[in-house]
C-alpha positions in Angstrom: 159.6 101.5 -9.0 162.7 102.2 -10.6 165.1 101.6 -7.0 163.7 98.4 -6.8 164.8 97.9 -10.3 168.3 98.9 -9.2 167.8 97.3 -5.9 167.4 93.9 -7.6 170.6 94.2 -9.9 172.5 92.9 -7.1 172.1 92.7 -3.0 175.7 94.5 -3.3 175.8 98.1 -3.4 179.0 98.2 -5.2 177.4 96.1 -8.1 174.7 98.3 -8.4 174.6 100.8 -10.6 172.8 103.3 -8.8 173.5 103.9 -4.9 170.8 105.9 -2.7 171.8 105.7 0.6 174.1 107.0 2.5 175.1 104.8 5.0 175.7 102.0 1.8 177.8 105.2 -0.2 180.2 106.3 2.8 181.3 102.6 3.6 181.7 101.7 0.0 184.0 105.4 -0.3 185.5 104.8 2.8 186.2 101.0 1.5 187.3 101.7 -1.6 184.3 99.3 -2.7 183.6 101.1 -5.8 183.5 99.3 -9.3 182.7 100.6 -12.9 179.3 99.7 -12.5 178.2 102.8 -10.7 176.4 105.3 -12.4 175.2 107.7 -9.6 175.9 108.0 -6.1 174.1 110.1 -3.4 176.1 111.0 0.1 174.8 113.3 2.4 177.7 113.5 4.6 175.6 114.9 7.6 173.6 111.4 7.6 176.8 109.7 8.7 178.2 111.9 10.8 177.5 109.2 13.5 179.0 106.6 11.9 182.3 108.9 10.9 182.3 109.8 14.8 182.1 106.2 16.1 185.2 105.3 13.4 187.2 108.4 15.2 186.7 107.3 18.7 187.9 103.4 17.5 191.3 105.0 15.9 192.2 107.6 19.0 191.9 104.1 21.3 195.1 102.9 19.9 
């Protein structure tokens, strides 16, 4: 009940002021996406390896 609380505060994560996943954590990081409103963040950087891996291969085109 209390992550659809935090859920509702805003369809932004970055307005939130809790973020649970990880996907929504690395891109806001990675961004730069990050405001005072955050209280807590959870990043389990082997959940995104993909999506750090798929970034790599983009750069080392050019």
């Amino acid at each position: 009940m209390g992550r659809n609380v935090v859920f509702e505060e805003s369809k932004d994560p970055a307005k939130r002021s809790r973020v649970w996943h990880d996907v929504e954590s690395y891109r806001m990081l990675r961004k730069g996406d990050v405001s005072n409103t955050i209280e807590g963040l959870s990043l389990d950087i082997r959940k995104v390896e993909k999506e750090m891996q798929s970034e790599v291969r983009q750069i080392s085109k050019f």
